[in-house]
MARFI-188720 format. One record per residue (C-alpha): chain; x, y, z. Coordinates in Angstrom, 1 decimal, always signed. Layout:
N
> chain; u; v; w
> A; X; Y; Z
...
***
This chain:
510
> chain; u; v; w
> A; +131.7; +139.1; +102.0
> A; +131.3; +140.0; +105.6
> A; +130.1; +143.2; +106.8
> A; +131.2; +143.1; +110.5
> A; +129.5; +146.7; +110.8
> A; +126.1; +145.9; +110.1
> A; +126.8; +142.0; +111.6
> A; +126.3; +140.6; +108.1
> A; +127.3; +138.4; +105.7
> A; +126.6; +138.6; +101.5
> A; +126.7; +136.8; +98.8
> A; +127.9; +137.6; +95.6
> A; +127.7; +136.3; +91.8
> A; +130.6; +137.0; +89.2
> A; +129.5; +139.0; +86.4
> A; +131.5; +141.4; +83.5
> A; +129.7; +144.5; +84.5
> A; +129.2; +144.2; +88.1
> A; +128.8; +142.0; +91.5
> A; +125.3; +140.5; +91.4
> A; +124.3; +140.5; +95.2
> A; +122.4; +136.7; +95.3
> A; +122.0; +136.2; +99.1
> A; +122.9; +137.7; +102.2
> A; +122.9; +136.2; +106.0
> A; +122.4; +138.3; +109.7
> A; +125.1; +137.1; +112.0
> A; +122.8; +137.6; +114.6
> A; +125.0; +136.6; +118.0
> A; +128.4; +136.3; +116.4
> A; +130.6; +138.3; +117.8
> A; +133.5; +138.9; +115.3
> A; +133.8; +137.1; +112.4
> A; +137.5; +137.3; +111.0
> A; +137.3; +134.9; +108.2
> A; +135.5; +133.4; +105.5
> A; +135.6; +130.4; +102.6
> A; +133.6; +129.0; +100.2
> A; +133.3; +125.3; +100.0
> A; +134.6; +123.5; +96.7
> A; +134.5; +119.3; +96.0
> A; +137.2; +119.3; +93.2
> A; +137.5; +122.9; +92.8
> A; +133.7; +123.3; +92.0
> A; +131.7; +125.0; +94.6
> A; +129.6; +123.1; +96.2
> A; +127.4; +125.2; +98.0
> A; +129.2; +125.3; +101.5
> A; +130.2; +128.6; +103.1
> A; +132.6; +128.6; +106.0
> A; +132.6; +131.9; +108.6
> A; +135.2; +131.9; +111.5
> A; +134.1; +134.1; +114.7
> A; +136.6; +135.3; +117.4
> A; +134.1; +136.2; +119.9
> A; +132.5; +133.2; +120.2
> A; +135.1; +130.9; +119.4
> A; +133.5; +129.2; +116.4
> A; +133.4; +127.8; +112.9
> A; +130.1; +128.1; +111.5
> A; +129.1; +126.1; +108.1
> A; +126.2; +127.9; +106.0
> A; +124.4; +126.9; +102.6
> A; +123.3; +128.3; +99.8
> A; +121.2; +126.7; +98.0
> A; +120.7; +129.3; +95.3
> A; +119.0; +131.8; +96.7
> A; +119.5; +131.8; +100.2
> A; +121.9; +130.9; +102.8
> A; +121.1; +128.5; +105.8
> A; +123.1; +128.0; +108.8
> A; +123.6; +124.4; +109.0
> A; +126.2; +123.6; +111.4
> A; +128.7; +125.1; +114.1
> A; +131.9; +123.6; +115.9
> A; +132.7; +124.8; +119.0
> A; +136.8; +125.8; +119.6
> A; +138.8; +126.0; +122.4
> A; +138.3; +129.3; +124.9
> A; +141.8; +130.1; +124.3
> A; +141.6; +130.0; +120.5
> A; +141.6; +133.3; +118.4
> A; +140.5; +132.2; +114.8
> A; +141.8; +134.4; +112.0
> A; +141.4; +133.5; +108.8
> A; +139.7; +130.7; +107.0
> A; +140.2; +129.0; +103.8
> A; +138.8; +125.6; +101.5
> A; +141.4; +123.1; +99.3
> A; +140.8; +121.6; +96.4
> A; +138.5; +118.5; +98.0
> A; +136.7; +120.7; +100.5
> A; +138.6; +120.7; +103.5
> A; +138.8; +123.4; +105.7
> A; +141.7; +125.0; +107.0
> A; +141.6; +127.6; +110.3
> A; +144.6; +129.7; +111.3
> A; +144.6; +129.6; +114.9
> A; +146.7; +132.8; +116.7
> A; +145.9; +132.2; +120.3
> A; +147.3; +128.9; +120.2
> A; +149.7; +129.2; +117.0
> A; +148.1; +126.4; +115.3
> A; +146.5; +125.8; +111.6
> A; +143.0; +123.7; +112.2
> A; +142.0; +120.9; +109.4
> A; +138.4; +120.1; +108.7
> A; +136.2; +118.1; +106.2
> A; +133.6; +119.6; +104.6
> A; +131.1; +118.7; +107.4
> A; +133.9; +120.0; +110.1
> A; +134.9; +117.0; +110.9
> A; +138.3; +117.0; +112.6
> A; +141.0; +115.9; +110.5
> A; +144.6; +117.1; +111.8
> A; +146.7; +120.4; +113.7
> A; +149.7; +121.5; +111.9
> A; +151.5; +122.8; +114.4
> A; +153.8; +126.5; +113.4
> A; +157.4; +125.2; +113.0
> A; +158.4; +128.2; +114.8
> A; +156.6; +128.6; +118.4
> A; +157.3; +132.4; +118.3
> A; +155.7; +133.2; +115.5
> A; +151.8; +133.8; +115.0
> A; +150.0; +132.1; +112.0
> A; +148.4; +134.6; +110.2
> A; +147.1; +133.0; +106.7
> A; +147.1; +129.7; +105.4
> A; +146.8; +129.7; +101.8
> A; +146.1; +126.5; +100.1
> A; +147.4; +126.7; +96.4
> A; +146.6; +125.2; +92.8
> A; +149.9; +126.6; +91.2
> A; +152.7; +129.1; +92.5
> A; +156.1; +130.2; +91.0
> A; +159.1; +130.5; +92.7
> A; +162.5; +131.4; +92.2
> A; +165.1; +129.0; +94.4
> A; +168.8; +130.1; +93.7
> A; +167.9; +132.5; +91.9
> A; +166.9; +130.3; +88.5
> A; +163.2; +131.2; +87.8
> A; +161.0; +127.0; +88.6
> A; +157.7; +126.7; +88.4
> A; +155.6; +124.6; +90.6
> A; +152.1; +123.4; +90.4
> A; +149.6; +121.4; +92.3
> A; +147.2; +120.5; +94.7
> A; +149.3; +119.9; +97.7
> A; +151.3; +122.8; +98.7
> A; +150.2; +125.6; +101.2
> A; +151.9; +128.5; +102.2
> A; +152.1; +129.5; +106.2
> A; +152.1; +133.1; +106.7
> A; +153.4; +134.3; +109.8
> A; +153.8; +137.0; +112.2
> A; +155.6; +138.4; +115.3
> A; +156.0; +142.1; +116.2
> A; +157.5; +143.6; +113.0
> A; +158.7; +140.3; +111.3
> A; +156.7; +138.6; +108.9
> A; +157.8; +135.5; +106.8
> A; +156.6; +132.4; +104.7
> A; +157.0; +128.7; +105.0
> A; +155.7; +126.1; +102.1
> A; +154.4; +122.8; +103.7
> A; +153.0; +119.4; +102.2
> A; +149.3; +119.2; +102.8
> A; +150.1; +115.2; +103.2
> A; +147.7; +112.5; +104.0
> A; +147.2; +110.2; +107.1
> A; +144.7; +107.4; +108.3
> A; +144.1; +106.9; +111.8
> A; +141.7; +103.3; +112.5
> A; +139.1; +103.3; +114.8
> A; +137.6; +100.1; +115.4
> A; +137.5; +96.4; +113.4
> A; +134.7; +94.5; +114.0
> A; +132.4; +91.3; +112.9
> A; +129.0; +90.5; +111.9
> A; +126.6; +89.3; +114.3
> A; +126.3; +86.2; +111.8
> A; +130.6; +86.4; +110.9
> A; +130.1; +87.2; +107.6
> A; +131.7; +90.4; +106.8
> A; +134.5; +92.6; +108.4
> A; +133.2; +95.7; +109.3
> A; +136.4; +98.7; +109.5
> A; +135.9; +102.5; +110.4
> A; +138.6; +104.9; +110.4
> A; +139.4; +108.4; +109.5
> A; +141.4; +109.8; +106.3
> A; +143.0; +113.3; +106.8
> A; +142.5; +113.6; +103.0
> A; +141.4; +112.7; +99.6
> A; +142.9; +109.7; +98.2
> A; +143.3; +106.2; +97.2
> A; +143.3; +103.6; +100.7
> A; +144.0; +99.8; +100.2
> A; +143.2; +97.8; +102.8
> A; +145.6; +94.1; +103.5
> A; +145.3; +91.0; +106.0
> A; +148.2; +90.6; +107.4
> A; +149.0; +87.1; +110.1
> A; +149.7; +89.1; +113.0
> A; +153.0; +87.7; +114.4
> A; +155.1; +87.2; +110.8
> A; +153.5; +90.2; +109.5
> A; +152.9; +87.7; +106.2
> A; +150.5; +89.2; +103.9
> A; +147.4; +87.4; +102.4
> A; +146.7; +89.8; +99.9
> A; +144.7; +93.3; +99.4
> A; +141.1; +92.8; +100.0
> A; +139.6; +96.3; +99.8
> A; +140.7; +99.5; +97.6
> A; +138.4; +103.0; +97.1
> A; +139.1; +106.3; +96.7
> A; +137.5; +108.6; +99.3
> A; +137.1; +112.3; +100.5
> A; +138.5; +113.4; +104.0
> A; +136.6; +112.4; +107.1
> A; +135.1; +109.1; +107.9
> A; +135.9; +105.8; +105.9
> A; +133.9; +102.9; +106.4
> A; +134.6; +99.7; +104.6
> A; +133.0; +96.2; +104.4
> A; +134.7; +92.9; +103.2
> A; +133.0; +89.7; +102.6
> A; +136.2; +87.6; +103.6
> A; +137.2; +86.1; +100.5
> A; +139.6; +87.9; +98.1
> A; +139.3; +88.2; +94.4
> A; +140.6; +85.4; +93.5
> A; +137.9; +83.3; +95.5
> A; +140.5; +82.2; +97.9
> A; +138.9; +82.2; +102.0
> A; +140.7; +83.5; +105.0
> A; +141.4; +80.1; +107.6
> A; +140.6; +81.3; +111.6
> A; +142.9; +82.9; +113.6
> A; +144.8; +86.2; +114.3
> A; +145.2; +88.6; +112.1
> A; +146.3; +92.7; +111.2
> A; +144.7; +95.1; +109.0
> A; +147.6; +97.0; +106.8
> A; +146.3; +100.3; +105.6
> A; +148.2; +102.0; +102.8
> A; +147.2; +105.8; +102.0
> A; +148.2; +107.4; +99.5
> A; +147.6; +111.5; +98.2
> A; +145.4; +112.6; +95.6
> A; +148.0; +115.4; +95.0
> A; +151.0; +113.3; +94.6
> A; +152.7; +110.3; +95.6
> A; +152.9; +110.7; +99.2
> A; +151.8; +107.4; +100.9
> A; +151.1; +106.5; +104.4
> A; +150.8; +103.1; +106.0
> A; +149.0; +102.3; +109.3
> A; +148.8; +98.8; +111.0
> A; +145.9; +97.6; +113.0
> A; +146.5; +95.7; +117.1
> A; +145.8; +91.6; +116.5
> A; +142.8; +90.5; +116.6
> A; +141.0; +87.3; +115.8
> A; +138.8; +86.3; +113.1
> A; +136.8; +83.2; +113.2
> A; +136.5; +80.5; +110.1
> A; +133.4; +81.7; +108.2
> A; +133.1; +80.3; +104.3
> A; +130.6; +80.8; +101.8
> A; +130.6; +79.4; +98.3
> A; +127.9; +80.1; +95.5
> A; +128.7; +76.1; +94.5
> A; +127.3; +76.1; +91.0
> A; +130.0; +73.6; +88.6
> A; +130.1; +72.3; +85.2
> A; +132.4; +69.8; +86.9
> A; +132.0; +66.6; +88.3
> A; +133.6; +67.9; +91.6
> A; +133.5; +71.4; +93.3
> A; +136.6; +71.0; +95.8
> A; +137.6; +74.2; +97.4
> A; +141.1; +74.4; +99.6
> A; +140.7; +77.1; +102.4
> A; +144.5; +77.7; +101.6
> A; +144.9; +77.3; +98.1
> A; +143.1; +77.8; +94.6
> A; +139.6; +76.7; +93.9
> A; +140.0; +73.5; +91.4
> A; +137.9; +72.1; +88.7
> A; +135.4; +74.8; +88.9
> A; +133.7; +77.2; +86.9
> A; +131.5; +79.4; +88.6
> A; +127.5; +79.8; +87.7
> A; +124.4; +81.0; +89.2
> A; +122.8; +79.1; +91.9
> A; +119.4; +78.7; +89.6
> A; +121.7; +76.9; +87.3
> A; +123.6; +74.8; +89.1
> A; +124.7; +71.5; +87.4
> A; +126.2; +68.8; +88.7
> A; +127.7; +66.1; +86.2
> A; +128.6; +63.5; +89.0
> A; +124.8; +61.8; +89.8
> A; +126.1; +60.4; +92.9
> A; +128.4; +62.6; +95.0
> A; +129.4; +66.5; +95.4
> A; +132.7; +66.7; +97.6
> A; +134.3; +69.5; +99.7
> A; +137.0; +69.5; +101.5
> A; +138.3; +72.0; +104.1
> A; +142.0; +71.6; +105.1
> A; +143.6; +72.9; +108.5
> A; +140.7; +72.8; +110.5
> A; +141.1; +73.2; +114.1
> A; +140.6; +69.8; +116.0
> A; +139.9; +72.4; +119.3
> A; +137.7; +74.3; +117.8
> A; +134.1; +73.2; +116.9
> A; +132.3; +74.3; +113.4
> A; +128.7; +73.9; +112.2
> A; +127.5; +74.0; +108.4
> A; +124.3; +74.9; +106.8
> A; +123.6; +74.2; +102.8
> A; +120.8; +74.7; +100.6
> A; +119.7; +72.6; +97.8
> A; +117.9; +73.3; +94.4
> A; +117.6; +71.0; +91.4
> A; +116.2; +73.1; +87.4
> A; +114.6; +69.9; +86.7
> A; +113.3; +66.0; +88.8
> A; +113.6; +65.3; +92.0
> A; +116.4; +63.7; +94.4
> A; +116.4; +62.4; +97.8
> A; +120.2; +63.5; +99.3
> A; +121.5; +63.7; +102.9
> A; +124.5; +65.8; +103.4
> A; +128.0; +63.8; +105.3
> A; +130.6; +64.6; +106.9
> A; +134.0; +62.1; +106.7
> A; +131.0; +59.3; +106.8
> A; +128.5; +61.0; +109.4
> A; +125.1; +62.1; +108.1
> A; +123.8; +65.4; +109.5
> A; +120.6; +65.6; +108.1
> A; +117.6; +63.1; +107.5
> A; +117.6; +62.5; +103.8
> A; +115.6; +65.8; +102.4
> A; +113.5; +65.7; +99.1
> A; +115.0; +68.0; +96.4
> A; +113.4; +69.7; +93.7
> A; +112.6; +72.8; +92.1
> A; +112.0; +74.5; +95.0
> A; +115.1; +75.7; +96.8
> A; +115.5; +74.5; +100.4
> A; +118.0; +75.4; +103.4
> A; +119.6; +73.4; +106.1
> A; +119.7; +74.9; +109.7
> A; +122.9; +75.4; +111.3
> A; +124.0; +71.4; +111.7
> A; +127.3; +70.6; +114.0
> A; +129.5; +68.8; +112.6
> A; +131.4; +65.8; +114.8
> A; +134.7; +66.5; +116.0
> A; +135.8; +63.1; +115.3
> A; +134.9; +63.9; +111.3
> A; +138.2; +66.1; +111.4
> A; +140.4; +64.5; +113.9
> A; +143.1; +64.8; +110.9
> A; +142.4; +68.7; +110.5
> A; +141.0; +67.9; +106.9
> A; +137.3; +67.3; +106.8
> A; +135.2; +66.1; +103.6
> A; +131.5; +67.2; +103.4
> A; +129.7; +65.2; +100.9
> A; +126.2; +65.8; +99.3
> A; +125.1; +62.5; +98.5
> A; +122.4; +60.8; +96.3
> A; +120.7; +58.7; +98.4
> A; +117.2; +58.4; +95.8
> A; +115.8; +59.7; +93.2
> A; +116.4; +60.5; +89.6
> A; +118.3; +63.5; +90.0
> A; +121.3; +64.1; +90.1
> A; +122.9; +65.3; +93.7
> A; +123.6; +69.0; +94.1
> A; +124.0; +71.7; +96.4
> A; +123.4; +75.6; +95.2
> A; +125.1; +77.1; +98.2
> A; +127.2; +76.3; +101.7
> A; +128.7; +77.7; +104.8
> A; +131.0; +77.0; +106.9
> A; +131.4; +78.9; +110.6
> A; +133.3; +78.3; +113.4
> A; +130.8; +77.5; +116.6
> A; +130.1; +79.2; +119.4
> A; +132.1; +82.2; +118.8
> A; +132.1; +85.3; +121.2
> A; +132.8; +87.9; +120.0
> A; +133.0; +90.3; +123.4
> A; +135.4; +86.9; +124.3
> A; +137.9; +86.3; +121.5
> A; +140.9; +83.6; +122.7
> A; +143.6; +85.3; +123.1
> A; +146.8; +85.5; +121.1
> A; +149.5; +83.1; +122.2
> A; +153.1; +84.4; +121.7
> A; +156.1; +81.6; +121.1
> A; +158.5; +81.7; +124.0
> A; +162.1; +80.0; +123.7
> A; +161.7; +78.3; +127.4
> A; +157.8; +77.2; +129.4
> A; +157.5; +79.9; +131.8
> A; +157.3; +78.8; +135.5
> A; +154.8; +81.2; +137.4
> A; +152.4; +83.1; +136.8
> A; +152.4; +86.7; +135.6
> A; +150.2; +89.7; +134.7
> A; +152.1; +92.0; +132.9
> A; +151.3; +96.3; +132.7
> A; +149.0; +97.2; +129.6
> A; +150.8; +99.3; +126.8
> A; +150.3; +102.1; +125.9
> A; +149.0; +103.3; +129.5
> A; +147.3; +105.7; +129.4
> A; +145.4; +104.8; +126.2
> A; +143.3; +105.6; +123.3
> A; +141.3; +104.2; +121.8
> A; +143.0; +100.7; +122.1
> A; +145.8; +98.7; +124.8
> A; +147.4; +95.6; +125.0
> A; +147.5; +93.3; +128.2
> A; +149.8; +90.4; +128.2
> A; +149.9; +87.6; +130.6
> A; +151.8; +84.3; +131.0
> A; +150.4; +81.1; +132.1
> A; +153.2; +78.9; +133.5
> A; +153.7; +74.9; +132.4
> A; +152.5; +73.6; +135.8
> A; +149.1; +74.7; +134.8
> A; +146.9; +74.5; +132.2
> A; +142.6; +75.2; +132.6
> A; +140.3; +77.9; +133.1
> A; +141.5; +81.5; +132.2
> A; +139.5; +84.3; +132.9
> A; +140.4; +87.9; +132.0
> A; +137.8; +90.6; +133.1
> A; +137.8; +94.7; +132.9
> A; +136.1; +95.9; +135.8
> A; +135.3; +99.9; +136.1
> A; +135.8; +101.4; +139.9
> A; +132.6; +100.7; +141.1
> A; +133.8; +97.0; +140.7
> A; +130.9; +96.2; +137.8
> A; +132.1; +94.2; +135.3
> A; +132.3; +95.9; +131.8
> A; +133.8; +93.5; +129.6
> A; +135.5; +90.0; +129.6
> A; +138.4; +89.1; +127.0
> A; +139.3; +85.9; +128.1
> A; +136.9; +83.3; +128.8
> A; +138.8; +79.8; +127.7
> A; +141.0; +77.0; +128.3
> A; +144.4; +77.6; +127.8
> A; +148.1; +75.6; +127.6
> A; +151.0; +77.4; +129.2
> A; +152.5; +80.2; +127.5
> A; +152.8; +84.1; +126.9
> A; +149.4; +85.8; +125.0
> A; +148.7; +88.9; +124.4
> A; +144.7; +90.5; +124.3
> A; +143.8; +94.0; +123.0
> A; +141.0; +95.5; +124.5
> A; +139.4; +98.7; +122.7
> A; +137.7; +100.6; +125.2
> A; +134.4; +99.1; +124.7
> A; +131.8; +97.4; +126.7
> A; +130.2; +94.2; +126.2
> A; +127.4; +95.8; +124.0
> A; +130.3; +97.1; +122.0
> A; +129.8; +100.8; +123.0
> A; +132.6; +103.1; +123.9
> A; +133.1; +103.4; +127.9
> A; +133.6; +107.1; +129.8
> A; +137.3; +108.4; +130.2
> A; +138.5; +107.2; +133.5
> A; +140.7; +104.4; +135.6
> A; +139.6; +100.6; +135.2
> A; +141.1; +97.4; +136.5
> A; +142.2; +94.2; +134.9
> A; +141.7; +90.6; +136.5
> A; +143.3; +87.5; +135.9
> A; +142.0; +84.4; +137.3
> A; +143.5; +81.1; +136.6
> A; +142.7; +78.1; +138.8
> A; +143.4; +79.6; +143.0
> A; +145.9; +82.6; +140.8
> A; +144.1; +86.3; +140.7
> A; +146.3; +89.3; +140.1
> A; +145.0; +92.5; +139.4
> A; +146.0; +96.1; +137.4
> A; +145.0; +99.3; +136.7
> A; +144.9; +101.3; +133.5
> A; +143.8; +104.7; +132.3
> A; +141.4; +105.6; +129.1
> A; +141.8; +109.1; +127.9
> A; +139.9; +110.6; +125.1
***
């Protein structure tokens, strides 16, 4: 309860007989406080309290932790805004009813936030807005009942009119950034739900649109999701290199209302990793297919029937590209002397395995070993009276940049002839554009493609790379080269290729 008198604010316990006063809080500075909630995570309280002030144009979060309440955190509004009621759903968000600029203001529990909902009306004033667990209603007259979580009623008002609207809470996801590993291991994606729900995350190739399959599902509270993915799907299967989209689906605690978002393109290098433990003579994996022959065990028990040979092969490799393995070895019982090949090339002295586990370094492999696209790496008994094994491998594409990725190359019906830099879309932008450029069939070499701040520094570089006439398409997400977020403002875009520089300017806005 707020006591705007004596500035301030008390808490109060159920009870048969009377209100059992349990906490109280001075206001101190706040200037009129005009609305109040209590926090609730599935319509529990969950110790939150939630006090909107007109004078200072505020939301304030306390706590109580049983016997008294601690201010914890504010959020500053806009000047022009005149807060007038506050209220808590179901999951803990937090809804504000905005007058001075007629808009209802969504929060998560730590006033994070989420959405506006604008008034469907622009005359009209919200007043109240009342999430509800159950209402009745009578449309046409015939007496319906309604319940659940995601219905809210708008009040409004203007002069002497007053009058009610019913809305759909609904959910949203807006992504924020995508990003790799430092060793290309994991996929690394942040974004922001509007509210609770189930989110599925699918790769997607990014010019078909042709799904790979879901690789992430959770259920998660409003406000910030982060999600991590190993790059392998259930099934075992591995994702080959090259250009991708993230497909988010949504979809509402409250009901069946589902949202779907899709990410810009972006480019994901070959990384592998297999745990290679058989109880087959042959552990063959196929980047694009089904793992054969193989039934998974722990690397301390891996078992290898086949004393003379471990084979696997990676299909659709890029003969451009260049790729590097690393293995380790480990043997329950004798000792083996094994060297590990490539299509015939050794890439390691022969190493001495026992009981002791060992690991490779990073070794390159020869282009020449996958000239074909396929490439066969073979752990090979080469002494010893063990037999040959391998407890785990990886696989990684070379030399990848990741403040450089190639850029995506669009198919065009005819070779272009000159040169072009084309406008980035959307312009202005936030948080991520798209630049496209075409490189014409008299040329092929060195293409650079640099963002440049006005005081001509160089703040990041997307293209850095050889490349064959054609159109391609690069999506820069306002980030530097040490991946932090650069200031609001104008930049330019350069292309170089060969004597050819053109230059453009776009505009970030947060």
């Amino acid at each position: 309860m707020i006591d705007q008198g004596r500035s301030m604010l008390y808490g109060y316990r159920a009870s048969v007989v009377q209100p059992d006063r349990v906490a109280a809080f001075r206001l101190q500075d706040w200037g009129k406080p005009s609305g109040i909630a209590v926090g609730r995570f599935n319509g529990v309280s969950d110790g939150n309290v939630y006090v909107a002030d007109q004078a200072s144009h505020r939301l304030y979060r306390l706590f109580f932790d049983g016997t008294r309440m601690h201010a914890v955190q504010e959020f500053d509004l806009p000047a022009e805004s005149v807060p007038a009621a506050c209220h808590t759903d179901h999951w803990g968000n937090v809804y504000v009813t905005d007058m001075g600029r007629r808009h209802v203001l969504k929060f998560s529990a730590n006033l994070l936030p989420l959405a506006t909902l604008q008034s469907p009306d622009p005359t009209f004033h919200p007043v109240r807005f009342q999430p509800l667990f159950a209402s009745f209603f009578a449309p046409d007259g015939q007496l319906q009942a309604y319940t659940g979580f995601n219905q809210a009623y708008l009040l409004e008002q203007w002069t002497d009119q007053s009058g009610g609207r019913r809305f759909e809470l609904g959910i949203d996801y807006h992504l924020q950034s995508i990003r790799l590993s430092d060793d290309l291991s994991t996929l690394q994606i942040e974004g922001l739900m509007t509210d609770a729900g189930e989110i599925k995350f699918e790769l997607i190739t990014a010019l078909e649109k042709k799904s790979l399959g879901i690789f992430k599902r959770l259920w998660s509270n409003s406000g910030k999701i982060q999600a991590v993915w190993n790059r392998s799907f259930a099934d075992g299967r591995g994702v080959p290199g090259g250009f991708y989209r993230v497909r988010t689906f949504v979809k509402s605690t409250y009901n069946k209302i589902v949202a779907s978002r899709e990410s810009e393109p972006f480019y994901l290098p070959l990384y592998y990793y297999q745990d290679c433990g058989s109880l087959d003579g042959r552990d063959v994996y196929l980047m694009k297919g089904q793992r054969l022959l193989t039934r998974e065990v722990s690397p301390a028990k891996t078992i290898v029937v086949d004393p003379e040979e471990v084979v696997y092969r990676f299909p659709q490799l890029d003969p451009q590209k260049r790729y590097e393995i690393r293995a380790r070895y480990f043997l329950n019982r004798g000792t083996v002397v094994q060297q590990l090949y490539a299509n015939g090339s050794p890439l390691h002295a022969p190493m001495k395995v026992g009981q002791t586990a060992l690991r490779t370094a990073w070794l390159a492999i020869p282009p020449e070993s996958y000239n074909g696209s396929t490439l066969d790496i073979r752990v090979v008994n080469v002494g010893g009276y063990g037999k040959a094994a391998v407890a785990e491998i990886w696989l990684r594409e070379a030399g990848y940049d990741p403040a450089a990725p190639p850029a995506l190359e669009v198919p065009m019906a005819q070779l272009p002839t000159q040169f072009v830099l084309k406008q980035n879309y959307p312009n202005p932008f936030n948080p991520s554009t798209t630049i496209e450029f075409i490189i014409p069939e008299a040329y092929s070499g060195p293409v650079s493609l640099d963002i440049y701040n006005m005081l001509g520094q160089k703040v990041r570089t997307l293209v850095q790379s050889d490349l064959t006439p054609g159109l391609y398409r690069q999506t820069w997400n306002g980030r530097d080269r040490a991946g932090q977020r650069v200031p609001s403002g104008l930049y330019i875009y350069r292309l170089k290729a060969g004597n050819f520089v053109a230059t453009k300017k776009l505009l970030l806005m947060k």
